[in-house]
MIVOTI-240085 format. One record per residue: x, y, z of N, C-alpha, C in turn; residue number from 1. Coordinates in pm, 1 decimal. Example, Ala and Ser with C-alpha at 12.3 -4.5 7.8 and 13.67 -1.06 7.14 Angstrom:
BEGIN
NODE        nxx        nyy        nzz       caxx       cayy       cazz        cxx        cyy        czz   pos
NODE     1319.0     -569.0      780.0     1230.0     -450.0      780.0     1320.0     -330.0      780.0     1
NODE     1285.0     -225.0      708.0     1367.0     -106.0      714.0     1290.0        3.0      787.0     2
//
This chain:
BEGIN
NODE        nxx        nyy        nzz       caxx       cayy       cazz        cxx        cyy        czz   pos
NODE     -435.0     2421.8     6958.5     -435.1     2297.9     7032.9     -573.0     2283.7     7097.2     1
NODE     -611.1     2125.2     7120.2     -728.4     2151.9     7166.6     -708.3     2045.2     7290.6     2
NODE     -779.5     2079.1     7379.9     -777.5     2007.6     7506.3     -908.2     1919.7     7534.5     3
NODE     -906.4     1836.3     7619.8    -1029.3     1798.5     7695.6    -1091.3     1909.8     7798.9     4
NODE    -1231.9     1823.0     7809.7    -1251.2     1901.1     7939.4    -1166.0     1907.4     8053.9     5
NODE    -1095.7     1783.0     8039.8    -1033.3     1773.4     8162.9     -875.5     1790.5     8189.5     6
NODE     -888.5     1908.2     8060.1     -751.9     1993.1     8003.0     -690.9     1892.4     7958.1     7
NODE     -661.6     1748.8     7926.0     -578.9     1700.2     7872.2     -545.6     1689.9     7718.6     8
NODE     -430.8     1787.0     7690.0     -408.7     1781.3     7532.1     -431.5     1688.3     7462.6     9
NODE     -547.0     1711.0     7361.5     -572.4     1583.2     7238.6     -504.9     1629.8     7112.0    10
NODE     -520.1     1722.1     7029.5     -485.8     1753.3     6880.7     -439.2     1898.8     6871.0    11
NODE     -399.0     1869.2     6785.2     -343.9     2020.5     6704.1     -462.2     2029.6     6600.9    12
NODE     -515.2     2134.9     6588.3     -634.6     2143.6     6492.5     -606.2     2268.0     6442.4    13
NODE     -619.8     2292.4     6287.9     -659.8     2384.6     6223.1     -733.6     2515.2     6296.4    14
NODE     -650.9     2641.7     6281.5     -771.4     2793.0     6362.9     -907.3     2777.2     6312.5    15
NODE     -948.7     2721.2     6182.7    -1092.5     2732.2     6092.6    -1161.6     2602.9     6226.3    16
NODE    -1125.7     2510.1     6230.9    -1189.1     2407.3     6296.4    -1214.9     2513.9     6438.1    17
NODE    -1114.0     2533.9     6498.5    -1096.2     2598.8     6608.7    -1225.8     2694.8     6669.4    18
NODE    -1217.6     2777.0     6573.4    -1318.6     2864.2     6554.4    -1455.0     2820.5     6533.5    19
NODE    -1492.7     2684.7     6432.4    -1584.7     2658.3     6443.9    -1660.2     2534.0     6518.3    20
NODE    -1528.3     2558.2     6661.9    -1558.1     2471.4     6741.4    -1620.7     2555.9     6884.8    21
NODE    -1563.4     2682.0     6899.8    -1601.0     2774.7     6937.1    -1773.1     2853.4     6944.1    22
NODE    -1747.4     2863.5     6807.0    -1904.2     2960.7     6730.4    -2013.1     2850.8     6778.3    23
NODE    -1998.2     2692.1     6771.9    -2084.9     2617.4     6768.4    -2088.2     2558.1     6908.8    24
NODE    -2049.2     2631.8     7053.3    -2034.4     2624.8     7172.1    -1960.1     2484.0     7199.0    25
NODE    -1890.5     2415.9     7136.6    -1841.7     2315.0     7142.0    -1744.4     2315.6     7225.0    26
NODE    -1656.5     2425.8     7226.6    -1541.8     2453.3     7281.5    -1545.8     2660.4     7344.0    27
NODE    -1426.9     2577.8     7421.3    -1430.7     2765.6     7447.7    -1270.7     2789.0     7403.3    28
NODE    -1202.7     2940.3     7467.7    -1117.8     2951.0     7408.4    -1011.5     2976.7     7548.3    29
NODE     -944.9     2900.4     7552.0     -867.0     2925.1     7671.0     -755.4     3017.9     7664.8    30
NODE     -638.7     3028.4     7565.8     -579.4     3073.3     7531.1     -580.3     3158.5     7397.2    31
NODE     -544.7     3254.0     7356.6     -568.8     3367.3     7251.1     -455.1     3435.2     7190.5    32
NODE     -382.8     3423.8     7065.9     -334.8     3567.2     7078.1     -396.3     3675.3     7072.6    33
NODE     -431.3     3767.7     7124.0     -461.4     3906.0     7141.7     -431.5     4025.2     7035.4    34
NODE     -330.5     4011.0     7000.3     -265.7     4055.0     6889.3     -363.3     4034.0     6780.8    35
NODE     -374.4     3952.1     6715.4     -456.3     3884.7     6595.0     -612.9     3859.9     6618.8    36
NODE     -650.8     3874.8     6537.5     -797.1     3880.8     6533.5     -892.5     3805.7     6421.7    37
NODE     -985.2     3735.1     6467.2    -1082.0     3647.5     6367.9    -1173.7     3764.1     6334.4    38
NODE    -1218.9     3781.9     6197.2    -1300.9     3849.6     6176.2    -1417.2     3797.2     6093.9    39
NODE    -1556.7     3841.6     6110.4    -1631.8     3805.8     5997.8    -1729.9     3934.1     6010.1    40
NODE    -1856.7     3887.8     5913.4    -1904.2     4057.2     5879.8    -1982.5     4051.6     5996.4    41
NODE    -2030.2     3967.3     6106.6    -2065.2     4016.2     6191.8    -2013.0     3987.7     6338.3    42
NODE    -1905.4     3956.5     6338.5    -1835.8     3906.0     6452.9    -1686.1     3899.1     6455.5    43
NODE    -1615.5     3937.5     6592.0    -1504.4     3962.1     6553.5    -1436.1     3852.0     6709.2    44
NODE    -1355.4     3744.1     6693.1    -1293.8     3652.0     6783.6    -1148.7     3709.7     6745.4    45
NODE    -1083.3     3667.5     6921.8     -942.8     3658.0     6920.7     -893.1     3499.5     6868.2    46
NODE     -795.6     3536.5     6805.1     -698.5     3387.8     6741.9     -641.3     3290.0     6833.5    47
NODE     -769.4     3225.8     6839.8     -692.6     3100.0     6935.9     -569.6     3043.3     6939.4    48
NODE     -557.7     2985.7     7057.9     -386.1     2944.6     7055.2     -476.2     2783.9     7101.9    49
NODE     -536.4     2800.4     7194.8     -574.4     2703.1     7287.2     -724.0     2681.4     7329.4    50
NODE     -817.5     2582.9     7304.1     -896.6     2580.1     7308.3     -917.7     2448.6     7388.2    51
NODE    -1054.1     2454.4     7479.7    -1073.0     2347.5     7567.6    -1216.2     2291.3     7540.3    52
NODE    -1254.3     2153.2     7470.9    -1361.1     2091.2     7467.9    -1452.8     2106.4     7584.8    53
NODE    -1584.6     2162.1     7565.9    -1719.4     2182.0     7698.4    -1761.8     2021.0     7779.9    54
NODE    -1731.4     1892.8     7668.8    -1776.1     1782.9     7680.3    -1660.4     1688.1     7673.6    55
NODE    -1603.4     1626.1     7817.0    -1529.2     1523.8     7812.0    -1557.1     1384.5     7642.0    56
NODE    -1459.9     1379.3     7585.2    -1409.6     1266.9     7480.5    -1300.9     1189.3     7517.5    57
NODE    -1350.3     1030.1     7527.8    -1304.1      947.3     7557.9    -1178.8      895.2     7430.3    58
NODE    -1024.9      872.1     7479.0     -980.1      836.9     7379.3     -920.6      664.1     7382.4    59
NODE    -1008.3      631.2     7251.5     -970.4      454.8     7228.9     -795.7      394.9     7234.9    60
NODE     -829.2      341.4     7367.4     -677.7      311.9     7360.0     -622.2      252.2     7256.5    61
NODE     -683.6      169.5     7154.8     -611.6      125.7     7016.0     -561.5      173.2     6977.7    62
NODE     -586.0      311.5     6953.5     -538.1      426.3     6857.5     -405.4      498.4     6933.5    63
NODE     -356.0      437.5     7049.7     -287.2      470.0     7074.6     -162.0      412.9     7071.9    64
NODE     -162.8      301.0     7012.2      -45.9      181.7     7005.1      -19.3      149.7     6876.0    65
NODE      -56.5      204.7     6799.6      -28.9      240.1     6643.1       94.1      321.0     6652.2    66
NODE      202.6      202.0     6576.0      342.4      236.2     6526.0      359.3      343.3     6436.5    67
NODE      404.9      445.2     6398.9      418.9      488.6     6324.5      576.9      514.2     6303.8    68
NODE      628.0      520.9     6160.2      782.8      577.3     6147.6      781.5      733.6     6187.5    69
NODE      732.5      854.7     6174.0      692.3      960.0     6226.3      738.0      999.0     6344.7    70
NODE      630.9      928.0     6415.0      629.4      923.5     6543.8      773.9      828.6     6614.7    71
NODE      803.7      730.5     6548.2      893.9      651.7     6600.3     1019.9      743.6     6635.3    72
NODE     1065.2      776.2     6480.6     1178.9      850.5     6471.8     1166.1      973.5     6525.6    73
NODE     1059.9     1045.4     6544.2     1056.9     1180.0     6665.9     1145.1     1154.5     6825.4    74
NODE     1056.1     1019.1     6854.5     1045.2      917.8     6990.1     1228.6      914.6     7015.8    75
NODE     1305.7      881.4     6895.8     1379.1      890.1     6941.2     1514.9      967.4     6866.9    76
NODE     1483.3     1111.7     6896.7     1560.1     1226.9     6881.1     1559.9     1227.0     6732.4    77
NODE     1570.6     1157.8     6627.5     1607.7     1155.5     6459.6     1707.7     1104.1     6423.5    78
NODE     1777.2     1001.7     6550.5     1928.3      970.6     6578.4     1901.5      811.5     6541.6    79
NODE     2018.9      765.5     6473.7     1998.0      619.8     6459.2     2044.5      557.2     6588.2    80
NODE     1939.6      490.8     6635.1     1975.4      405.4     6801.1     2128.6      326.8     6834.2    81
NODE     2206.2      291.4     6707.8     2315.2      262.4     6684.5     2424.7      288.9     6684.9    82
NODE     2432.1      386.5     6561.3     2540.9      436.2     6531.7     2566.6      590.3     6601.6    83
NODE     2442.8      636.6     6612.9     2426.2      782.7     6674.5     2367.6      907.2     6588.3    84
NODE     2385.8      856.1     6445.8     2427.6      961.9     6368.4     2279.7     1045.7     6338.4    85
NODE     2241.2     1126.1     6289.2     2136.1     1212.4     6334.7     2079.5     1177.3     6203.7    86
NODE     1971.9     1249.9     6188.4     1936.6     1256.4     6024.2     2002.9     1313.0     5948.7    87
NODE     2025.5     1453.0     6013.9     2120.6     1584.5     5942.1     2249.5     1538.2     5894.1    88
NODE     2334.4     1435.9     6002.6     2449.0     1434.9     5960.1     2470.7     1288.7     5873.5    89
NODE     2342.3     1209.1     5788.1     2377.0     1076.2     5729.3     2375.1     1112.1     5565.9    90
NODE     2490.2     1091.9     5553.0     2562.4     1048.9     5404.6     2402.2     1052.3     5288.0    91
NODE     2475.8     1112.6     5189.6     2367.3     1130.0     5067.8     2323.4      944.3     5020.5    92
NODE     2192.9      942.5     4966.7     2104.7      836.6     4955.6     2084.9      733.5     5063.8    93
NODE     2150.9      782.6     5217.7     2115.9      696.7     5368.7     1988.4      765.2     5429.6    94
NODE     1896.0      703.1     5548.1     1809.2      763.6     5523.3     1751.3      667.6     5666.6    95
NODE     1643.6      756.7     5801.6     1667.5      672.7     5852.8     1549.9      550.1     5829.5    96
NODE     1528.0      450.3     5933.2     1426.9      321.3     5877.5     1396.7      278.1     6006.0    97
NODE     1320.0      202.9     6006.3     1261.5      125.6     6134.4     1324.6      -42.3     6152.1    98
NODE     1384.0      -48.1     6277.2     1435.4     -189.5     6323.0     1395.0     -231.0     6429.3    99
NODE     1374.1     -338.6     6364.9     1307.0     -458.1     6483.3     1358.6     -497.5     6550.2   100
NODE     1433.2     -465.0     6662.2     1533.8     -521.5     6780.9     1566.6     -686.9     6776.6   101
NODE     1415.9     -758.6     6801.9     1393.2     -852.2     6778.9     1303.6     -862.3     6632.2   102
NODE     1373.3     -931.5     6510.8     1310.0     -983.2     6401.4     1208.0    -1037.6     6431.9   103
NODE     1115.5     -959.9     6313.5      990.0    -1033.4     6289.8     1002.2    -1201.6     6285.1   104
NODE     1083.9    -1217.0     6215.2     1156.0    -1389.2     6149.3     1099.1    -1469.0     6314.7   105
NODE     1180.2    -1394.0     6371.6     1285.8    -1474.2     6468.2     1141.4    -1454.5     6617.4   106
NODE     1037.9    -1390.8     6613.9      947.1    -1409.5     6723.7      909.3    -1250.6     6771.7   107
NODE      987.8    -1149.3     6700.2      948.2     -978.2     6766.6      804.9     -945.5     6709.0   108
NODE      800.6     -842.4     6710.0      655.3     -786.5     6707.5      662.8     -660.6     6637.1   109
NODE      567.6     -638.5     6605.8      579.8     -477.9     6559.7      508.5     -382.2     6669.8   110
NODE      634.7     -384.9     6784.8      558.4     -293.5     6864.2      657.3     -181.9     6973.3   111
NODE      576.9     -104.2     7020.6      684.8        9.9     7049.3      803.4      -66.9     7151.7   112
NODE      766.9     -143.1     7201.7      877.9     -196.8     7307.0     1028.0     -278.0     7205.2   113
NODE      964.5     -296.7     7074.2     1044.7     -376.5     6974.5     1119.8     -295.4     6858.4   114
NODE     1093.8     -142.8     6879.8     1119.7      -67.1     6729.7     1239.7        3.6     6777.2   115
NODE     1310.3       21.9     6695.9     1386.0      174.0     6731.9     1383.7      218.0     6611.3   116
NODE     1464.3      342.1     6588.0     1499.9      415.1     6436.8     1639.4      366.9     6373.1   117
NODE     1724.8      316.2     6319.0     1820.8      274.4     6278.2     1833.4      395.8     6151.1   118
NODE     1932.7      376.7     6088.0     2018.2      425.3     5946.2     2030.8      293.0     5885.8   119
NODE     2017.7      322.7     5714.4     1968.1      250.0     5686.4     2142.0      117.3     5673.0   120
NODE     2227.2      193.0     5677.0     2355.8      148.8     5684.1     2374.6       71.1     5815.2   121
NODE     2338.3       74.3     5902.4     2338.0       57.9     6041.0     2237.8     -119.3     6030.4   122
NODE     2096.3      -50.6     5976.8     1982.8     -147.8     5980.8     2003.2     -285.2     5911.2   123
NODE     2102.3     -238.7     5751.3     2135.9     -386.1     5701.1     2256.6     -419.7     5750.6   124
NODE     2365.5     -369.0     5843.9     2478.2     -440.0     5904.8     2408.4     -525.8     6004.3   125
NODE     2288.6     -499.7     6081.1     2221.6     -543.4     6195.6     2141.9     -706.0     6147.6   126
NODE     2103.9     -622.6     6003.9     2013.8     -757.5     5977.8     1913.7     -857.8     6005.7   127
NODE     1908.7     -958.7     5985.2     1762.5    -1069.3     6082.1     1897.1    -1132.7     6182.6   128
NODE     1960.5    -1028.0     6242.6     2019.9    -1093.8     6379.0     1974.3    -1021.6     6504.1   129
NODE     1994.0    -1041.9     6647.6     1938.2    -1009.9     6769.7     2114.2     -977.5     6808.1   130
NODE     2078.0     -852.6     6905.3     2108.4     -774.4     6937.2     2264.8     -813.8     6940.0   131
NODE     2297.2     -933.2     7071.4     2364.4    -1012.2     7133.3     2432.4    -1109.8     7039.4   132
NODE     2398.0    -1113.1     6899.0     2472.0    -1216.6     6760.3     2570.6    -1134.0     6724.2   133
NODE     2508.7     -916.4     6693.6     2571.2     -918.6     6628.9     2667.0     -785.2     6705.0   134
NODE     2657.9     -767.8     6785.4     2666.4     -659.3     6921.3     2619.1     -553.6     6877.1   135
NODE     2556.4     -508.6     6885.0     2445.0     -354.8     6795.1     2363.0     -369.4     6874.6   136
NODE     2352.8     -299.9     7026.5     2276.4     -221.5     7098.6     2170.4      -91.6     7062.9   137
NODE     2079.2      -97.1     7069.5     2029.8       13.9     7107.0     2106.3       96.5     7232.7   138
NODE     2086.2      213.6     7183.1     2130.2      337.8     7323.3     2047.0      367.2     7399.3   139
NODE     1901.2      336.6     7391.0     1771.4      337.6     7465.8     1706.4      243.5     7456.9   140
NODE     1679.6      249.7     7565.6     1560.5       92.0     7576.1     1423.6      189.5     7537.7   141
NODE     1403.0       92.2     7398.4     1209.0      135.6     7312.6     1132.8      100.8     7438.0   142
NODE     1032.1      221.1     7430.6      924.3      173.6     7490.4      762.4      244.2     7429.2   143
NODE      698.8      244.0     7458.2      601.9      344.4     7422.9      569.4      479.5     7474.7   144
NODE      567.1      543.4     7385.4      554.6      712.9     7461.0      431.9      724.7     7483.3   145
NODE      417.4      832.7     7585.3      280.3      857.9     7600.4      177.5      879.5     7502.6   146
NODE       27.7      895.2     7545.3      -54.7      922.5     7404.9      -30.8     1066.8     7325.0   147
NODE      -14.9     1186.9     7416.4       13.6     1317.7     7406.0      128.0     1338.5     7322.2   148
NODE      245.5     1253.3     7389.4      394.5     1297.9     7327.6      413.7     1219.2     7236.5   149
NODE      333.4     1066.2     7202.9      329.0     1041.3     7093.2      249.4     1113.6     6936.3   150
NODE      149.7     1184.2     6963.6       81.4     1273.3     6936.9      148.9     1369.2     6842.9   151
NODE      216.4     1457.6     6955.9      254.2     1569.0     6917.6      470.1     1573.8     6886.4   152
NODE      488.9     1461.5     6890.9      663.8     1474.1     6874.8      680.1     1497.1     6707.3   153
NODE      616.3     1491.8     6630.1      660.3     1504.7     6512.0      573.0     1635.5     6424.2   154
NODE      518.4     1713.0     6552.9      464.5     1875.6     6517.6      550.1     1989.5     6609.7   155
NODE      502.1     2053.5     6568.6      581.1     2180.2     6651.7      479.5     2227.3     6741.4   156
NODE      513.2     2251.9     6862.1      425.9     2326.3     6933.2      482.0     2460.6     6976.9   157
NODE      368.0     2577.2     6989.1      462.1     2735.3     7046.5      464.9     2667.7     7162.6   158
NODE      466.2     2799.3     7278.3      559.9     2790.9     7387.9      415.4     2758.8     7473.4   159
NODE      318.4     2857.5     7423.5      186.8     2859.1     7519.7      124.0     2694.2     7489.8   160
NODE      120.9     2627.9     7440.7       50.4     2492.3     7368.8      177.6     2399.6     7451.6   161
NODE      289.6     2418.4     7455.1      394.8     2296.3     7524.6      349.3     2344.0     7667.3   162
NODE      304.7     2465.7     7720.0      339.5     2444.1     7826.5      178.0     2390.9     7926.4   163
NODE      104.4     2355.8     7833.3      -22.6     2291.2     7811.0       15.7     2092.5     7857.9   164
NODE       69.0     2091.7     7760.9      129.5     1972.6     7745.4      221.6     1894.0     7894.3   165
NODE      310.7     2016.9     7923.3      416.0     1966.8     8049.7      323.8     1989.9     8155.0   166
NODE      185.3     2087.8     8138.0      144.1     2060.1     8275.1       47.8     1956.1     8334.0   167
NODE      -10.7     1915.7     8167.8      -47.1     1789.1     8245.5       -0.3     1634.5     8232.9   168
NODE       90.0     1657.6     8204.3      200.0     1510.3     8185.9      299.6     1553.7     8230.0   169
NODE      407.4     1677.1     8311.6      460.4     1619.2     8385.6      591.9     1653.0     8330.9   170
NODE      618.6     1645.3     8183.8      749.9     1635.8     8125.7      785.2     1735.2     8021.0   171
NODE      886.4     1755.9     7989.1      934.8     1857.0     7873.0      847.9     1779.2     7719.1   172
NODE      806.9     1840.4     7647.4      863.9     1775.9     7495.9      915.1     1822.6     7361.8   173
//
């Protein structure tokens, strides 16, 4: 994981990047396993876990309001907002999909306050109708996740890298 200067988690990066973010004073190494070891023929580094940028990087808020299905369906558990049903437990060739609370048709947007995850059984009972036509609630009100937890909900993080994460935002993920 790599941080800002100002510790705030940006990426999950490759150990090779890591390292040669390191060697090239770019970064230092905050966290390590100890255990494991980088080797080369003339230098020997511990295996980063966690690394912290020397030089604050500004991040473009655009890039942060980019929909993704990924990220969407992380955002909200893998569960169709509807029916409930998880990924794990939906019927062979169902699958989940992205719904527009409010139809594109009808004036919605493609945006996090407008998406949830549906099944795809769920998504065409719902249809180009609003919420209140056809009674098919969402169980959460969409909103946008943070930049971090949008980031990182559809990777795995160990224990040392989440707890990176909750300390400077505050929350589990």
């Amino acid at each position: 994981m790599t941080l800002n200067a100002s510790y705030e988690p940006l990426a999950l990066v490759p150990v090779k990047r890591a390292i040669v973010l390191v060697v090239s004073e770019k970064a230092e190494i905050v966290e390590a396993n100890l255990e494991r070891k980088i080797r080369s023929e003339k230098a020997e580094l511990p295996y980063p876990l966690v690394i912290r940028l020397v030089r604050f990087v500004e991040i473009p808020r655009k890039l942060r309001r980019h929909v993704t299905n990924a990220i969407l369906f992380a955002r909200d558990g893998y569960r169709c907002q509807y029916c409930g049903k998880h990924r794990d437990e939906l019927r062979r060739g169902e699958s989940l999909t992205r719904d527009h609370v409010k139809p594109i048709s009808r004036g919605g947007g493609n945006t996090w306050d407008n998406v949830v995850t549906a099944c795809t059984r769920c998504n065409a009972r719902k249809g180009n109708r609003l919420p209140m036509e056809c009674g098919m609630y969402p169980r959460s009100t969409p909103k946008e996740p943070r930049y971090v937890v949008m980031v990182w909900y559809s990777r795995g993080l160990n224990a040392v890298q989440r707890r990176y994460v909750e300390q400077f935002y505050g929350e589990a993920v």
